[in-house]
C-alpha positions in Angstrom: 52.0 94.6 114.9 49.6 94.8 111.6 46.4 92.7 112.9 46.4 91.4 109.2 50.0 89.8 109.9 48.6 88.3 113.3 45.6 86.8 111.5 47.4 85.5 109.1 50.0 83.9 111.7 46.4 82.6 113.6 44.9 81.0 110.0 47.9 79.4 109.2 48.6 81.7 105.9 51.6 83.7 106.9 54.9 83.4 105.4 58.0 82.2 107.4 58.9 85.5 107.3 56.0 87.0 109.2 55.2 83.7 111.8 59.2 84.8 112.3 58.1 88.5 112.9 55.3 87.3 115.0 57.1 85.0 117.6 59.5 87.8 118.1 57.0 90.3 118.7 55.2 88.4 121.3 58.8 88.0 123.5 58.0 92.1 123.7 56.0 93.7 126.9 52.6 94.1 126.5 52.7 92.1 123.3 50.6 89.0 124.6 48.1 91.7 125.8 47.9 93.4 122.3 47.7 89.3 120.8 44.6 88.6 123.3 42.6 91.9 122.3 43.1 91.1 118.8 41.6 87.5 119.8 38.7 88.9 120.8 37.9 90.8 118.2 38.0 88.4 115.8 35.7 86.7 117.9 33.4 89.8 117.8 33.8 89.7 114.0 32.9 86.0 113.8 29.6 86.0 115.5 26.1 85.7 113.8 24.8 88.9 113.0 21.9 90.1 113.8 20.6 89.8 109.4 21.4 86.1 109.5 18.2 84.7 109.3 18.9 81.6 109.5 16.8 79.2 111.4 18.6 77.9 114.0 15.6 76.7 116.5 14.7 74.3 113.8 18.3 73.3 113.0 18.8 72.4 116.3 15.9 70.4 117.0 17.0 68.5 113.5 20.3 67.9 115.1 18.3 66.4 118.3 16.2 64.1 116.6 19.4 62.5 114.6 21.5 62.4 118.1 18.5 61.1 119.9 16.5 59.2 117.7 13.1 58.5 119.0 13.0 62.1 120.5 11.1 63.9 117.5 7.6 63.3 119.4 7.8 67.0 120.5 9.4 69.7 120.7 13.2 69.5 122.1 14.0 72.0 124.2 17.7 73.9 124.1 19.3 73.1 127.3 20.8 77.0 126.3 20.3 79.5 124.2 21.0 79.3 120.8 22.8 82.5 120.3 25.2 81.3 123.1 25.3 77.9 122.0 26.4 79.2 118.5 28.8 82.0 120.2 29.9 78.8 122.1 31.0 76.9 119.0 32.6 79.6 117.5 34.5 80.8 120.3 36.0 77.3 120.7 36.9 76.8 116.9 38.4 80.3 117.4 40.4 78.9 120.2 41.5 75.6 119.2 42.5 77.0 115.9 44.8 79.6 117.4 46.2 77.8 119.8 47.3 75.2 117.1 48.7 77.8 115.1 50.6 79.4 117.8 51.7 76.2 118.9 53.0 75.5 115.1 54.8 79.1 115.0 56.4 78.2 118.1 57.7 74.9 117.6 58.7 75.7 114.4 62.2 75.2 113.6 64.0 76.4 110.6 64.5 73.5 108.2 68.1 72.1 107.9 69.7 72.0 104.7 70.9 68.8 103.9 74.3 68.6 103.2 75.6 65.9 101.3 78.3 64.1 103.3 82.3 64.2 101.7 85.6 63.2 102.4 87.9 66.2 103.4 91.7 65.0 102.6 95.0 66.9 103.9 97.9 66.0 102.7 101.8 67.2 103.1 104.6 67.3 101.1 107.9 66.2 101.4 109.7 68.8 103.7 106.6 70.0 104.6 104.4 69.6 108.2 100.9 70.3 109.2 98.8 71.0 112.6 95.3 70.4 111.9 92.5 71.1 114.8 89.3 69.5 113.8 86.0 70.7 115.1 85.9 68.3 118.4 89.0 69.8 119.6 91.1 66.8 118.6 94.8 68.5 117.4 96.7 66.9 114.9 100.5 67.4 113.6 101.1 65.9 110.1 104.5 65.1 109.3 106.0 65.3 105.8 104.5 63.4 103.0 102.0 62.6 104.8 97.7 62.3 104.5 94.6 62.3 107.0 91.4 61.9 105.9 87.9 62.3 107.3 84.2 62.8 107.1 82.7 66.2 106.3 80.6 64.8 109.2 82.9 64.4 111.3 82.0 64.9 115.3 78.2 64.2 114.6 78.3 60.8 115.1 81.3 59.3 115.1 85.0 60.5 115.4 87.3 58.4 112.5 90.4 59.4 110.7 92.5 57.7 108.0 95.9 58.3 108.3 98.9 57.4 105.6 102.4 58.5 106.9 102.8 60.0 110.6 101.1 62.0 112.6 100.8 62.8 116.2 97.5 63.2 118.3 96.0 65.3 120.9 92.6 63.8 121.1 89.7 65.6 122.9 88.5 63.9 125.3 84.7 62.6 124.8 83.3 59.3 126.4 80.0 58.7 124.1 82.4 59.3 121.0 85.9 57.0 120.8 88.2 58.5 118.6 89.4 56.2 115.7 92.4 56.0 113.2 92.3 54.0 111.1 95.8 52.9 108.8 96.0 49.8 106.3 97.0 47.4 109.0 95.7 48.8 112.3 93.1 50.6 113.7 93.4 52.4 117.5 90.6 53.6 119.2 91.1 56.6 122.3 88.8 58.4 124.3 91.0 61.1 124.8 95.3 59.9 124.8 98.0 61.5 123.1 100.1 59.4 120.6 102.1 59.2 117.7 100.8 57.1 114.9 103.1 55.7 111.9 102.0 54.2 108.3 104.5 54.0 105.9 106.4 51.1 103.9 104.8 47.9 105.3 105.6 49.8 108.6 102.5 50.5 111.5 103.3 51.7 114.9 101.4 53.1 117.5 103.6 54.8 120.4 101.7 56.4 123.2 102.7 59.0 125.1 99.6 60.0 127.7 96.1 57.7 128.6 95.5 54.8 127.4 94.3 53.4 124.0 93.1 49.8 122.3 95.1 48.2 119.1 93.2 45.7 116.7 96.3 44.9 114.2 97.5 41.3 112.9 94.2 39.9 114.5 94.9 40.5 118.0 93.6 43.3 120.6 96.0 44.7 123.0 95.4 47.4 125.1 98.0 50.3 125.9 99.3 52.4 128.6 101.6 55.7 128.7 105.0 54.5 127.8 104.4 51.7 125.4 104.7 51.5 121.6 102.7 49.0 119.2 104.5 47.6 116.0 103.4 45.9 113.1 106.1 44.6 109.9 103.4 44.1 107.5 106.0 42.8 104.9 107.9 40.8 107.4 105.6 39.6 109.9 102.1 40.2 108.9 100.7 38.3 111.7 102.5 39.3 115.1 101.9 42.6 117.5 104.8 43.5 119.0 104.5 45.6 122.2 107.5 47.2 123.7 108.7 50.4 125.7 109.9 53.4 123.2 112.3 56.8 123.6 110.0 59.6 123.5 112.6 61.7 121.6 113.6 58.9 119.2 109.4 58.6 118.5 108.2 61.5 118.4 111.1 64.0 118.4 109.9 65.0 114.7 107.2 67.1 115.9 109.9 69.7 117.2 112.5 69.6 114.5 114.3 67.1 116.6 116.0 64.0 114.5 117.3 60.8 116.8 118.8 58.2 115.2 119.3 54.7 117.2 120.7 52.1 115.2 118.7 53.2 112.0 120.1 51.8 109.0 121.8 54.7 106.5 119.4 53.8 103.8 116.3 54.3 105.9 117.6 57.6 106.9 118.7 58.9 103.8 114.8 58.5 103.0 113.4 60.0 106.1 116.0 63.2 105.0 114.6 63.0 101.7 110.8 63.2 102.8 111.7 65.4 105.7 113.5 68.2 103.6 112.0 67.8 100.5 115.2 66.7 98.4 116.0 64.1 95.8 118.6 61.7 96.8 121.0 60.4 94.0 123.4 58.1 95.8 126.1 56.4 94.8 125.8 52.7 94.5 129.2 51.6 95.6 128.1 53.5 99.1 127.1 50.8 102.0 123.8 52.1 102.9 123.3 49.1 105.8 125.4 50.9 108.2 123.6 51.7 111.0 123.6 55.1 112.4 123.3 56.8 116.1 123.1 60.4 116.4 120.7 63.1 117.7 120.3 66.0 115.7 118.6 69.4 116.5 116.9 71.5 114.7 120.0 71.6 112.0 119.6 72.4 108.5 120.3 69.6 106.0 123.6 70.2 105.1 124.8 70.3 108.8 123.5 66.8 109.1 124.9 65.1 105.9 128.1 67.2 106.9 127.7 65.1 110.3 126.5 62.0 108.8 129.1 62.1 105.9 132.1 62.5 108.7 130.9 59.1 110.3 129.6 57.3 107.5 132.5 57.7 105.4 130.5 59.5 102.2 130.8 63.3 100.5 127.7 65.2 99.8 126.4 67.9 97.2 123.7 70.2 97.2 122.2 71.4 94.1 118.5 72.9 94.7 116.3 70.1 95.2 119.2 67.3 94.4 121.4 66.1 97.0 124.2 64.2 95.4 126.1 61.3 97.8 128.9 59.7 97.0 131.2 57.3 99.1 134.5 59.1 100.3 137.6 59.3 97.9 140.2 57.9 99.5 
């Protein structure tokens, strides 16, 4: 190591580059050894020569009389030599100042940049699903047509999501962070559950599938367990929580390309097919879409379902690219 780098790292002049350099060097063997004989001769360099003429019996005494006033009626004696007293001094500036120089170097910390904090947004289309694993550990599937949002911060603090359509959670588990998401009518808070969560048309449900989570929706709190699904009908009853058991493949069956159908009006699930695969839907009007429909279908493309769904519901299909024609059964 270049003794001008080390004095330069003891003076407080050295770049960040070489206190760096420095502080790496001393972790070496025999480095702190090579650091104290340097010490010392800058010690030997810094000590009155033998040409300064300087007068420093007299200075002394001056010092004396102003520390002791009243003394000056003689001459004070040094309680030690002078050249040690001044070898003293400068030794000790020596010291203090390197130590507080090393101790800078070493508790110096690179400065953080400050990154300016921004909302990261992923969305899906229609036909289209997303897993997401955000940097707690917390795994997230996005169904179709579908949007989570969050912090550019997220983790540091505080763990929050904002979720419009469904998705379902595998949250990490941390105590001293809750997990949040957040949708326009309820918010649930986990410390590490598994759920399915569900924000579209004036619709919020919360169906939990493992641990246990707390609801704040239509000003109430309600806590959950495994098993039990929270519902909201924004449009219909703004102000009533409903909690009640759910089917796990009814719920959350999405999630592995399986569609169940209990009682689900035709209308509602001709628009989960449409956001699902990605289609328009022109239907005609003279079809009854308030039939309700039961079925359970499995990984089946869409024309095996509407072949399914047109065989009970009384209604012919056509496919043309993106457009799915329906139209009720000729007799």
């Amino acid at each position: 190591m270049k003794k001008e780098v080390l004095s330069r790292f003891l003076n407080g002049t050295a770049s960040q580059d070489e206190k760096n350099l420095v502080l790496s060097w001393l972790e070496q063997e025999n480095a702190r050894e090579i650091f104290d004989r340097h010490l010392k001769e800058i010690w030997k360099d810094s000590s009155p020569s033998d040409a300064d003429r300087t007068d420093y019996e007299s200075l002394l005494q001056r010092i004396h009389k102003k520390v002791q006033p009243g003394s000056g009626r003689g001459k004070v004696k040094p309680m030690i030599s002078l050249t040690t007293f001044f070898r003293i001094a400068a030794s000790l500036i020596l010291v203090v100042g390197s130590a507080y120089f090393l101790k800078q170097g070493l508790e110096h910390q690179h400065p953080v940049p400050v990154v300016n904090e921004k909302t990261i947004t992923k969305v899906t289309q229609e036909g289209e699903k997303l897993t997401l694993d955000l940097p707690d550990g917390t795994q997230i599937t996005l169904n179709a047509n579908s949007s989570l949002s969050f912090s550019s911060h997220f983790g540091q603090e505080e763990r929050v999501v904002h979720l419009s359509g469904e998705a379902f959670f595998i949250i990490a588990k941390d105590s001293l962070r809750p997990f949040q998401v957040i949708t326009n009518e309820m918010v649930t808070t986990a410390l590490g559950t598994e759920f399915n969560a569900y924000a579209r048309s004036d619709q919020y449900t919360l169906a939990l599938t493992e641990g246990r989570v707390a609801i704040d929706a239509a000003s109430q709190s309600v806590e959950l367990t495994s098993g039990q699904m929270a519902t909201v009908d924004a449009r219909l009853h703004p102000n009533d929580l409903k909690v009640n058991p759910f089917d796990f493949d009814r719920i959350v069956g999405w999630k592995e390309g399986q569609l169940v159908v209990d009682r689900k009006p035709l209308r509602v699930l001709l628009e989960d097919l449409r956001s699902w695969y990605g289609v328009e839907m022109k239907i005609d009007p003279q079809l009854n879409l308030n039939r309700r429909v039961i079925g359970t279908f499995r990984n089946k493309n869409l024309s095996d379902v509407l072949t399914g769904l047109g065989f009970s519901m009384g209604f012919d299909f056509e496919i043309n690219g993106k457009v799915v024609f329906i139209k009720k059964e000729s007799l």
